[in-house]
ChimeraX commands (.cxc) that place a marker at each C-alpha (Angstrom):
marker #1 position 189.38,170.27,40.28 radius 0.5
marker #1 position 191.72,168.11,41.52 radius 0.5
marker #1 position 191.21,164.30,43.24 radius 0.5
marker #1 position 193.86,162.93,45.81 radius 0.5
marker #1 position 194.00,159.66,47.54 radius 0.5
marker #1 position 196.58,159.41,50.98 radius 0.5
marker #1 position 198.54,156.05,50.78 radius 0.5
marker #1 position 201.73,154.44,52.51 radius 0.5
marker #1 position 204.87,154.95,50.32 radius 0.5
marker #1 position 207.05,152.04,50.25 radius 0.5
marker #1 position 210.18,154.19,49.30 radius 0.5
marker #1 position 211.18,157.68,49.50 radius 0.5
marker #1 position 209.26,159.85,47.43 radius 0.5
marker #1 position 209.84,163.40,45.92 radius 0.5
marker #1 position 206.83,166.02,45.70 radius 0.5
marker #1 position 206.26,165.91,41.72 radius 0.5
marker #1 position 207.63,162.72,41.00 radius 0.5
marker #1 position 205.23,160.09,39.16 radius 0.5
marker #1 position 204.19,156.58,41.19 radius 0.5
marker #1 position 202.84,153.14,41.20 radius 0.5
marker #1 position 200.96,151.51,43.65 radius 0.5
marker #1 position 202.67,148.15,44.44 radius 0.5
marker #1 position 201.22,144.97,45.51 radius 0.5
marker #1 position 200.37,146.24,48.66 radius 0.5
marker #1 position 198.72,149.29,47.56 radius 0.5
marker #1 position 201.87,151.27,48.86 radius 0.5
marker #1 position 203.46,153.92,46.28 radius 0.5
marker #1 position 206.78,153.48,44.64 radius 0.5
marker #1 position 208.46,155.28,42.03 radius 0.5
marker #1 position 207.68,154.65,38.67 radius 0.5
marker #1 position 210.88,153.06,37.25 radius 0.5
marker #1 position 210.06,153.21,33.50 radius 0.5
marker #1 position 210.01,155.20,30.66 radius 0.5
marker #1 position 206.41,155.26,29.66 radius 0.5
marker #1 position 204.97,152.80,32.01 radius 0.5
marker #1 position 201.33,153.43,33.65 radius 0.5
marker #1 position 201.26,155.21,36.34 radius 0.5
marker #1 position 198.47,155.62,39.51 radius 0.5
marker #1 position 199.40,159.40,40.33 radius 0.5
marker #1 position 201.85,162.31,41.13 radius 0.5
marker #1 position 202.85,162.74,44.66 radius 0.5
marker #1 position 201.84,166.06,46.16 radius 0.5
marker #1 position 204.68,166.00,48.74 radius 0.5
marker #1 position 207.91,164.21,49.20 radius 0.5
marker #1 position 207.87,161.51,52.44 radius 0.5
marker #1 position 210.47,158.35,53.05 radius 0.5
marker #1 position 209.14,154.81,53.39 radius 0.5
marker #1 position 206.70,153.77,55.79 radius 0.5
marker #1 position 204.83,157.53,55.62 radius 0.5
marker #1 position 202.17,158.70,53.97 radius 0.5
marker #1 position 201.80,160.27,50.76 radius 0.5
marker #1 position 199.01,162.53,48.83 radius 0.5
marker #1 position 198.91,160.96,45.47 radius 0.5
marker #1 position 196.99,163.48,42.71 radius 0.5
marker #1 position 195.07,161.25,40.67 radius 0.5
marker #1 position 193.05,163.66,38.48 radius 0.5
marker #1 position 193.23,166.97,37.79 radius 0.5
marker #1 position 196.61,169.35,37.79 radius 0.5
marker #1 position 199.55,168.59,39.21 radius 0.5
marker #1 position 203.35,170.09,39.83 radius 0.5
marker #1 position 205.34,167.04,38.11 radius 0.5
marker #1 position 209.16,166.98,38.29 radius 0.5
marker #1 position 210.98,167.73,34.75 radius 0.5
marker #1 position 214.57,167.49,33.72 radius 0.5
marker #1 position 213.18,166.93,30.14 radius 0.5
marker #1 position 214.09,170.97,28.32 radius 0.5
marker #1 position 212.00,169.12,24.58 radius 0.5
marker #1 position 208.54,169.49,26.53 radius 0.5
marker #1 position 206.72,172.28,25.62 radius 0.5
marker #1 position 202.76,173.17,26.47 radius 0.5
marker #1 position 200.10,171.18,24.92 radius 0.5
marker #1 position 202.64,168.01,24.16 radius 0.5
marker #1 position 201.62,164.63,25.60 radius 0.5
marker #1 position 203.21,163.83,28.78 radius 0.5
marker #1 position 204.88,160.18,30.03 radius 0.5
marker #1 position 206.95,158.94,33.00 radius 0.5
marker #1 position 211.11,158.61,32.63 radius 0.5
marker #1 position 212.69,155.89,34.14 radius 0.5
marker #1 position 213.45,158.51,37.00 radius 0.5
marker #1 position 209.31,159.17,37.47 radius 0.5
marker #1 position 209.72,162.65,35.83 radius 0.5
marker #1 position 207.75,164.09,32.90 radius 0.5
marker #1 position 209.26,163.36,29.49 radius 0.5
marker #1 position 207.56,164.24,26.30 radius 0.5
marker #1 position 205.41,161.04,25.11 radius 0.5
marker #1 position 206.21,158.97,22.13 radius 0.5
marker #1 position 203.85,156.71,20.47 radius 0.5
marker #1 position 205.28,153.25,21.22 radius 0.5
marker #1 position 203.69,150.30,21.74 radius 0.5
marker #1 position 204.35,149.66,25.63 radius 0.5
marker #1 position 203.76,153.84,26.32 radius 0.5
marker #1 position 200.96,155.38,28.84 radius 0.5
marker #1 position 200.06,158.45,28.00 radius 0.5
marker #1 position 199.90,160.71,32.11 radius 0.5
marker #1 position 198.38,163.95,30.73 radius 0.5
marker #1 position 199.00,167.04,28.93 radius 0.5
marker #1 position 201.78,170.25,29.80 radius 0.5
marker #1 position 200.01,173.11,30.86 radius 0.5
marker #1 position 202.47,175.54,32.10 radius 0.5
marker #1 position 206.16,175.42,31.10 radius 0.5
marker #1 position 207.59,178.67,32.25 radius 0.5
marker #1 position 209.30,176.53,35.01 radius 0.5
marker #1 position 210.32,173.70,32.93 radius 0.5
marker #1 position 214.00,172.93,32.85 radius 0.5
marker #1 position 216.08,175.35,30.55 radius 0.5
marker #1 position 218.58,172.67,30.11 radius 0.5
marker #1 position 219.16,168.42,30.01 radius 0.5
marker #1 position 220.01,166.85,33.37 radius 0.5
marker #1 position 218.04,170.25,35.41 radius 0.5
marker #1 position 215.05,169.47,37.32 radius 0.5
marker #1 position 212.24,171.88,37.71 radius 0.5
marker #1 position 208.25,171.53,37.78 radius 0.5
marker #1 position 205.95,171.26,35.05 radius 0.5
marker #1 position 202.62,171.92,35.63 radius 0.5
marker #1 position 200.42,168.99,33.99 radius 0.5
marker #1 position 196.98,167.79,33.58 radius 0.5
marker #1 position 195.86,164.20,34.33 radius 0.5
marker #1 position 192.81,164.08,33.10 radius 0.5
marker #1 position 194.10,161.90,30.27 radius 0.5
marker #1 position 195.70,159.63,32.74 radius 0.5
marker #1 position 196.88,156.00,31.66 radius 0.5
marker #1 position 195.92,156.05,28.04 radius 0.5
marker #1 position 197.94,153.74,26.14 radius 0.5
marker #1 position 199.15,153.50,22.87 radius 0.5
marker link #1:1,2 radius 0.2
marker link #1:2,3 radius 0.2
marker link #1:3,4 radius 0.2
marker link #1:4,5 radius 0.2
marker link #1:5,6 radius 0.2
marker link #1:6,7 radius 0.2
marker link #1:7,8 radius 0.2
marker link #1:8,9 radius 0.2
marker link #1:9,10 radius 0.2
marker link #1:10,11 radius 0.2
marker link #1:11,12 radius 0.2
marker link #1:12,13 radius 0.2
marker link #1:13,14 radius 0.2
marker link #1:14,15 radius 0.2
marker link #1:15,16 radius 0.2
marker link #1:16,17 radius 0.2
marker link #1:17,18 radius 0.2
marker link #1:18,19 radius 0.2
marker link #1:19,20 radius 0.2
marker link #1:20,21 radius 0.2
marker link #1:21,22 radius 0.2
marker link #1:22,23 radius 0.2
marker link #1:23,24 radius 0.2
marker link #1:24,25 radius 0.2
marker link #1:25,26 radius 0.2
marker link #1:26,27 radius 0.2
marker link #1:27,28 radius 0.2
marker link #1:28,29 radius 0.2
marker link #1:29,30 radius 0.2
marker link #1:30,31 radius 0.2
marker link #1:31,32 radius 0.2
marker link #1:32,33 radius 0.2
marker link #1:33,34 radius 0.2
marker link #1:34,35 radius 0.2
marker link #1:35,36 radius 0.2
marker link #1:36,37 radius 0.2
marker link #1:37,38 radius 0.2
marker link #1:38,39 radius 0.2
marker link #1:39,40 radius 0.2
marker link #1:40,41 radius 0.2
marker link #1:41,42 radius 0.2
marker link #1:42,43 radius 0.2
marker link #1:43,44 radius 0.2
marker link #1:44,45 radius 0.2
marker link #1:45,46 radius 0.2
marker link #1:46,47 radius 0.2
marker link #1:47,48 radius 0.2
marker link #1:48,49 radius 0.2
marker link #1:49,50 radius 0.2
marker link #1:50,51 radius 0.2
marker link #1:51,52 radius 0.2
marker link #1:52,53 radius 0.2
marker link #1:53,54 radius 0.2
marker link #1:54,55 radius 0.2
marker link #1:55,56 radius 0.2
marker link #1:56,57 radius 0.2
marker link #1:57,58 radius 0.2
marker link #1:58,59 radius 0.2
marker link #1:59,60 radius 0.2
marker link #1:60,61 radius 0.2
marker link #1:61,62 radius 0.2
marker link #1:62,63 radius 0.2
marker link #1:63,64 radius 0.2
marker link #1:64,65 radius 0.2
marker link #1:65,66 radius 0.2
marker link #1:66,67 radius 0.2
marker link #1:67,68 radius 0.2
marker link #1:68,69 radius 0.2
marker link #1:69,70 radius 0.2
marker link #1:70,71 radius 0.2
marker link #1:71,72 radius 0.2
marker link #1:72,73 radius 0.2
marker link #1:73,74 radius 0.2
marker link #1:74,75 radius 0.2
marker link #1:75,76 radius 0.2
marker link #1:76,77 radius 0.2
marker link #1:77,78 radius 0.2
marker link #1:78,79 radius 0.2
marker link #1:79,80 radius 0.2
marker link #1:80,81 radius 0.2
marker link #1:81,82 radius 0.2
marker link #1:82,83 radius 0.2
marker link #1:83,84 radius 0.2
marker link #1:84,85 radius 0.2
marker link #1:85,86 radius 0.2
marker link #1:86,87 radius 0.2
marker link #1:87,88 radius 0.2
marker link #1:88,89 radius 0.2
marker link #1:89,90 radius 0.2
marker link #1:90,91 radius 0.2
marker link #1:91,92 radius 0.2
marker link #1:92,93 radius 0.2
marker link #1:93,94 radius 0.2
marker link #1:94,95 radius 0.2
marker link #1:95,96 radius 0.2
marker link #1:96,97 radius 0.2
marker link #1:97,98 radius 0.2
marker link #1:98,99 radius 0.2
marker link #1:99,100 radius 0.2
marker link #1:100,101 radius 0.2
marker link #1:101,102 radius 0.2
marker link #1:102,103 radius 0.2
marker link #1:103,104 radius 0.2
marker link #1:104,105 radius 0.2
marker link #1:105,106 radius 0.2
marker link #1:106,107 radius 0.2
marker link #1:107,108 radius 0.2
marker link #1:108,109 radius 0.2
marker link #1:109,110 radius 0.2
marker link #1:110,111 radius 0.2
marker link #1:111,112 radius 0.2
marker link #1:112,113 radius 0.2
marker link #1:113,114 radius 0.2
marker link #1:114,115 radius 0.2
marker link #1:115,116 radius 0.2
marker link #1:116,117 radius 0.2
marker link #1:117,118 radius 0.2
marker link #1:118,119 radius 0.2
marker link #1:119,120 radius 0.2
marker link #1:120,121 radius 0.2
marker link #1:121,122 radius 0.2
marker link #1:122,123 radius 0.2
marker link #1:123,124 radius 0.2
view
């Protein structure tokens, strides 16, 4: 099962990539390394359109990070892709890897990771 909310983006968004909702419940990028995030957006859009944000369930998230494998605990980068999740104080916890036959084979790539947000926004 999978929930979705439609919102405005207030910048240009890429399908997969983790967001925030700002102050005026628009999405934006998330723009930190393991900082909470509202959803993944199902498709890309520039500013001023509307996105699909997946807040629950699985999602295709964006992943240059080759370290995560399936199972690990899933966070934002500072680029709104999946990184694996470290226990820090200040880290949000998006989900779990499901699927990482497309994961990146190698630093810097980007591919799609399947992920599961039922775990969304746990912090540590």
């Amino acid at each position: 099962m999978q929930n979705s909310n439609t919102v405005v983006a207030a910048a240009a968004l890429q399908k997969g990539q983790f967001v925030k909702l700002d102050g005026s419940q628009e999405a934006t990028p998330c723009t930190a390394a393991g900082e909470e995030a509202y959803g993944v957006a199902l498709n890309s859009t520039e500013a001023g359109k509307r996105v699909v944000i997946v807040t629950e369930g699985t999602a295709q998230a964006l992943c240059s990070d080759n370290t995560v494998k399936l199972g690990d605990e899933i966070m934002t980068d500072a680029d709104g892709q999946v990184a694996k999740a470290t226990k820090a104080s200040s880290t949000y916890t998006l989900g779990k890897a499901r699927y990482n036959g497309r994961a990146a084979s190698s630093a810097g790539q980007v591919a799609f990771l399947e992920i599961d947000l039922s775990t969304l926004a746990r912090s540590y």
